[in-house]
C-alpha positions as CSV (number, residue, x, y, z in Angstrom):
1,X,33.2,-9.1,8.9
2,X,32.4,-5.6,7.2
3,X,29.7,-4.6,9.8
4,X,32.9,-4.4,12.7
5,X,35.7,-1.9,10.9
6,X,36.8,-0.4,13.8
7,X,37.9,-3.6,15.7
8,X,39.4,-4.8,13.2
9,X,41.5,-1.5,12.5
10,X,42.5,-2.0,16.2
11,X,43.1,-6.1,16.1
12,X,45.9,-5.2,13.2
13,X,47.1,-1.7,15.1
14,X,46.5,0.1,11.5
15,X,45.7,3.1,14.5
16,X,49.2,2.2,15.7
17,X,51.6,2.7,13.5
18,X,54.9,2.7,15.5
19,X,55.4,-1.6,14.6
20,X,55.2,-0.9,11.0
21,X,57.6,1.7,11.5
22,X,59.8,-0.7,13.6
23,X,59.5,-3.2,11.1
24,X,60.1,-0.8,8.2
25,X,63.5,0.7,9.3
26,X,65.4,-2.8,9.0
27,X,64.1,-4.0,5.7
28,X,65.1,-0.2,4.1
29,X,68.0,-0.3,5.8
30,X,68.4,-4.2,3.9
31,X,67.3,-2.4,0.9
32,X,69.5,0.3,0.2
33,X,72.8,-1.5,1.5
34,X,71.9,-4.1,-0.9
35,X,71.2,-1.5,-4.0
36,X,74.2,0.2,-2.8
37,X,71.6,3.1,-2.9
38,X,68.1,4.1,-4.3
39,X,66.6,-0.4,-4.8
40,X,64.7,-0.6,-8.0
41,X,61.0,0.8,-7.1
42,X,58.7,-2.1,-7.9
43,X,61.0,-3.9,-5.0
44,X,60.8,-0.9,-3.0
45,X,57.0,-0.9,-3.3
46,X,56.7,-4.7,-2.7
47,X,58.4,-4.3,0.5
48,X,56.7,-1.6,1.6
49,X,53.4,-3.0,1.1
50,X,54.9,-6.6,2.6
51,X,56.1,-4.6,5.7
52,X,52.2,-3.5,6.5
53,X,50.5,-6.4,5.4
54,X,52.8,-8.5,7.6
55,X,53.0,-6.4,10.8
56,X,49.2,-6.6,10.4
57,X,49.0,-10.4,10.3
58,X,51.5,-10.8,13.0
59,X,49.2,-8.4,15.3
60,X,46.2,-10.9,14.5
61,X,47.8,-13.9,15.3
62,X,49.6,-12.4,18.1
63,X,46.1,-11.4,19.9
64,X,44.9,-14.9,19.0
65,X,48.0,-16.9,21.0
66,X,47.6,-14.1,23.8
67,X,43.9,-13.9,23.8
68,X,42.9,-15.4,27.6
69,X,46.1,-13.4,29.2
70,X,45.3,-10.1,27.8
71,X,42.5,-9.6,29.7
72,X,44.3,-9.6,32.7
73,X,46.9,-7.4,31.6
74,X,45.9,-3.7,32.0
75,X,47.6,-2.5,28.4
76,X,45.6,-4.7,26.7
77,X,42.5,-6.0,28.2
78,X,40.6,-3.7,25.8
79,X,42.1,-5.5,22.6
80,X,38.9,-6.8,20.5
81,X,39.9,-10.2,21.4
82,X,39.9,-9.4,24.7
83,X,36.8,-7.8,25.0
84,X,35.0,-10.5,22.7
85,X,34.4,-7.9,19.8
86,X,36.8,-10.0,17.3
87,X,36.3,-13.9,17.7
88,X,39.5,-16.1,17.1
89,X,38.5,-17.9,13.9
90,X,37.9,-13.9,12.4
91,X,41.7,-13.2,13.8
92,X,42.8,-16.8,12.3
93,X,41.1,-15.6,9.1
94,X,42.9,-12.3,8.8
95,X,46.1,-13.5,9.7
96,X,46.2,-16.1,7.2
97,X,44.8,-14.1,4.0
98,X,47.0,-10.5,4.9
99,X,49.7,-13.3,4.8
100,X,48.4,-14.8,1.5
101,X,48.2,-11.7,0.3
102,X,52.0,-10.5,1.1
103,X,53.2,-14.1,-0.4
104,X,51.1,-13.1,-3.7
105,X,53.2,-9.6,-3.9
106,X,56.3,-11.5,-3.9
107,X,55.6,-14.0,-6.1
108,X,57.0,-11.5,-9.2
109,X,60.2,-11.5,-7.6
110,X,63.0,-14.6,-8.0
111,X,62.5,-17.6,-6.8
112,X,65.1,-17.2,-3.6
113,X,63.1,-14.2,-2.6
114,X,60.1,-16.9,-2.4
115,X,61.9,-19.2,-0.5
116,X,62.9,-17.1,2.3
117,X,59.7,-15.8,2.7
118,X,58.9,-19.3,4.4
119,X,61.2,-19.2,7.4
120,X,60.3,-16.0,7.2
121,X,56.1,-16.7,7.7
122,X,57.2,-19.2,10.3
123,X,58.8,-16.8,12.3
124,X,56.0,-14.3,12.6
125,X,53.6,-16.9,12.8
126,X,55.4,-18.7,15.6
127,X,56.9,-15.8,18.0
128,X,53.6,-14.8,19.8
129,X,53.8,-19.0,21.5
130,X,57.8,-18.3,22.2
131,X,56.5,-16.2,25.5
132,X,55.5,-19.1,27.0
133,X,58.9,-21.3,27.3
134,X,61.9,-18.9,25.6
135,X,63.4,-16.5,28.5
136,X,63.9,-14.0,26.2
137,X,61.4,-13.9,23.9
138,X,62.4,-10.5,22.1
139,X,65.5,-11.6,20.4
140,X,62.5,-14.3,18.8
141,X,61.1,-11.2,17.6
142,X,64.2,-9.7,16.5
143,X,64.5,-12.6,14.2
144,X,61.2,-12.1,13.2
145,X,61.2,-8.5,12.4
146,X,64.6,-9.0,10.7
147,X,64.3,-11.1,8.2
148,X,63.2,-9.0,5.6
149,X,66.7,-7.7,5.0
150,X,68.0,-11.3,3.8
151,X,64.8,-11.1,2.0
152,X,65.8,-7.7,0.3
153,X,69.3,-8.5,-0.8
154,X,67.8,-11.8,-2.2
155,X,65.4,-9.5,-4.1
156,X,67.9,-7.4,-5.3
157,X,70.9,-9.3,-6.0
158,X,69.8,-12.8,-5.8
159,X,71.7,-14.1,-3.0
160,X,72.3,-13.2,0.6
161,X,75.8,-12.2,1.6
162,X,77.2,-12.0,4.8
163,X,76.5,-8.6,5.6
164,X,72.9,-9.5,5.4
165,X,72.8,-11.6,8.7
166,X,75.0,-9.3,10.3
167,X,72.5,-6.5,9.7
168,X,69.7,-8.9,10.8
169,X,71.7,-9.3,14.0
170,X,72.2,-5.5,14.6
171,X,68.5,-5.3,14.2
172,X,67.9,-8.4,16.6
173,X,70.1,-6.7,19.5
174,X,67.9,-3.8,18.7
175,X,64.6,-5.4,19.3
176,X,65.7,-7.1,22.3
177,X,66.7,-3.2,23.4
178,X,63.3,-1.5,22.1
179,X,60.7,-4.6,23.4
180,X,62.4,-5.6,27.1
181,X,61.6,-1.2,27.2
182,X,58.2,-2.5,25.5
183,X,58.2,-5.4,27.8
184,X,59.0,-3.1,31.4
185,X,55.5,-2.0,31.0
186,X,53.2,-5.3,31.6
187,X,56.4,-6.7,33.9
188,X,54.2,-6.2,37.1
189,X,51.0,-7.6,34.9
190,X,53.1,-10.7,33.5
191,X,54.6,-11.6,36.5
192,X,51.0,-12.5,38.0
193,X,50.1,-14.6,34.5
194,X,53.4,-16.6,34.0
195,X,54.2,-14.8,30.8
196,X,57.9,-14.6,30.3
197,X,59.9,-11.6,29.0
198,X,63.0,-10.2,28.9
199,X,62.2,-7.8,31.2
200,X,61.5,-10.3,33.7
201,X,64.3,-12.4,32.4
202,X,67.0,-9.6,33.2
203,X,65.4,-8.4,36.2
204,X,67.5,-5.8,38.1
205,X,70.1,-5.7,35.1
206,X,67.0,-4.7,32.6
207,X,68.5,-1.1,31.7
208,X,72.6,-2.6,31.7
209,X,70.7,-5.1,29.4
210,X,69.3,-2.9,27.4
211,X,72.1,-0.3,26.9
212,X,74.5,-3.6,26.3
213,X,71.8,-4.4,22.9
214,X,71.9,-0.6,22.1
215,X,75.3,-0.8,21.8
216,X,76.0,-4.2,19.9
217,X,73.7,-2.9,17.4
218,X,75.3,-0.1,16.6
219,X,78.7,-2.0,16.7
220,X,77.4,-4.8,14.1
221,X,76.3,-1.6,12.1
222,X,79.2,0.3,12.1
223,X,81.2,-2.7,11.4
224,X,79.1,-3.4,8.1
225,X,79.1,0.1,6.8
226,X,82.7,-0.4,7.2
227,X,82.7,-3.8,5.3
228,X,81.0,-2.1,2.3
229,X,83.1,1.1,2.7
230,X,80.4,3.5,3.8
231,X,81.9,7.0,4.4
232,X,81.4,9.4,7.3
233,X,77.7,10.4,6.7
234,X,76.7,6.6,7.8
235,X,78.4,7.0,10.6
236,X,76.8,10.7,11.5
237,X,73.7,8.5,11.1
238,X,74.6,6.2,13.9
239,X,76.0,9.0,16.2
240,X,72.8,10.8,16.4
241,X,71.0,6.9,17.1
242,X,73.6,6.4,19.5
243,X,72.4,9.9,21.4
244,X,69.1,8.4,20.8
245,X,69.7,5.1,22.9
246,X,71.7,7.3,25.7
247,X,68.2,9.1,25.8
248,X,66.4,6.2,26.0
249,X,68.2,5.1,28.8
250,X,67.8,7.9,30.8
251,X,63.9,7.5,30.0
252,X,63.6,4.5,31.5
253,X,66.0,5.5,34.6
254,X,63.5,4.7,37.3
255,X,61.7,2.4,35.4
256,X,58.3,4.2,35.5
257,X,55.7,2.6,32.8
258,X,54.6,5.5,31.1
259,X,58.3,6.5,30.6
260,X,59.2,3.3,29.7
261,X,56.8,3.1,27.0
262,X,58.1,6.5,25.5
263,X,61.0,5.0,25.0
264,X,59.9,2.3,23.1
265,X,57.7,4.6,21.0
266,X,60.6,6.5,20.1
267,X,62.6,4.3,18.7
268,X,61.2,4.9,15.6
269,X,63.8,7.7,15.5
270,X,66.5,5.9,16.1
271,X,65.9,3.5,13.0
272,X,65.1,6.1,10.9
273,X,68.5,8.2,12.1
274,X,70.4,5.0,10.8
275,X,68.4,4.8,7.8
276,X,68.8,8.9,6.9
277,X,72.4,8.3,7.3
278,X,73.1,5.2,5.2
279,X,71.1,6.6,2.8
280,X,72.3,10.3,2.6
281,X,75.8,8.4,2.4
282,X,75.0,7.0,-0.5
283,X,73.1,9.3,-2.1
284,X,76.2,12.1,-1.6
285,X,78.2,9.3,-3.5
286,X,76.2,8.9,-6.4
């Protein structure tokens, strides 16, 4: 397994960080409305560390389920699995101890924080089969991607309110926005394969689709800062990923690929506007 770094590096995207980012913003955002602030660092780091080694293992399995179609889908026919450079039981093998490996960093934290990390596993194990019977498939990820904010409030106050799920909702219209962008790309591709997306799934109403997910996310987010009395910072923060999404939208206008994939690359930005204002909120409070 040592002699082949480089496909390795490219089986878990570690040269692609924009899903760790995606990933990331979420469970900070889980983090900090839970701490009402700054979380304790060890959490913090646990996360962190979680985040990557998770987002890695979900890539691994993910080529593994999708290994005969991405061949035949010009994006990805170069993926290691693809291209016979990785074999399945080496992507089985990494999946299964970077997952190991993120259960063993939790395992100093309570015991609720352990328990959720098993729908949790499921989840990321399972979403890479959902494209071959759920229509939309991305609000499967959103779930997915999400649940490391129930996972952070457990951490840091040992149980999960309700603002929890509604910020794992926000974050599931979001997904659904970011991946049927994602998605547009490899329409013409999955179309020929039988794979089913959202983009396919919404067909002509893609873009009304994805600006109606833009939207509800920032709704469920502006109605839980409001719930925990977040001041006018937060809400700065959500203005600026609100011009974000408008720019995404005009992106993805005429549905061109490589536009559409720009979009979805620079999402980044709008999680992390979100995050700098929830956090510069509370930090101005403290």
């Amino acid at each position: 397994m040592a002699s082949q770094p480089h496909p390795y590096l490219r089986l878990l995207r570690l040269d692609k960080p924009i899903g760790i980012l995606l990933l990331l913003w979420p469970t900070m955002w889980g983090l900090w409305f839970a701490a009402e602030g700054i979380p304790p660092l060890v959490i913090l780091l646990i996360f962190i560390a979680g985040v990557v080694l998770m987002r890695s293992a979900g890539c691994a399995i993910n080529d593994f389920a999708d290994r005969r179609f991405d061949a035949h889908v010009e994006r990805t026919q170069s993926r290691p699995l693809a291209t016979g450079e990785v074999t399945p039981r080496e992507a089985l093998l990494l999946a299964g101890g970077l997952s190991l490996l993120a259960f063993i960093l939790i395992l100093p934290l309570n015991k609720l924080v352990v328990l959720l990390s098993l729908p949790a596993l499921l989840l990321a194990a399972s979403y890479p089969f959902t494209k071959r019977f759920l229509a939309i498939p991305q609000a499967y990820l959103g779930m997915a991607f999400g649940f490391g904010v129930p996972m952070a409030y457990a951490a840091v106050r040992n149980e999960v309110p309700f603002e929890a799920w509604l910020l794992l909702a926000a974050n599931l219209f979001w997904s659904v926005a970011y991946d049927t962008e994602y998605a547009m790309v490899d329409r013409p591709d999955d179309l020929k394969i039988g794979i089913k997306t959202s983009a396919i799934t919404f067909g002509k109403l893609d873009i009304a689709a994805i600006a109606f997910c833009y939207i509800a996310s920032l709704l469920l987010l502006a109605y839980t800062g409001l719930r925990v009395g977040l001041g006018p910072v937060f809400y700065l923060g959500l203005t600026v990923a609100a011009g974000i999404g408008i720019y995404h939208l005009w992106l993805i206008r005429n549905r061109e690929q490589a536009a559409c994939f720009k979009a979805f690359l620079h999402n980044t930005w709008f999680g992390f506007a979100i995050f700098a204002g929830l956090s510069l909120d509370y930090f101005l409070r403290s």
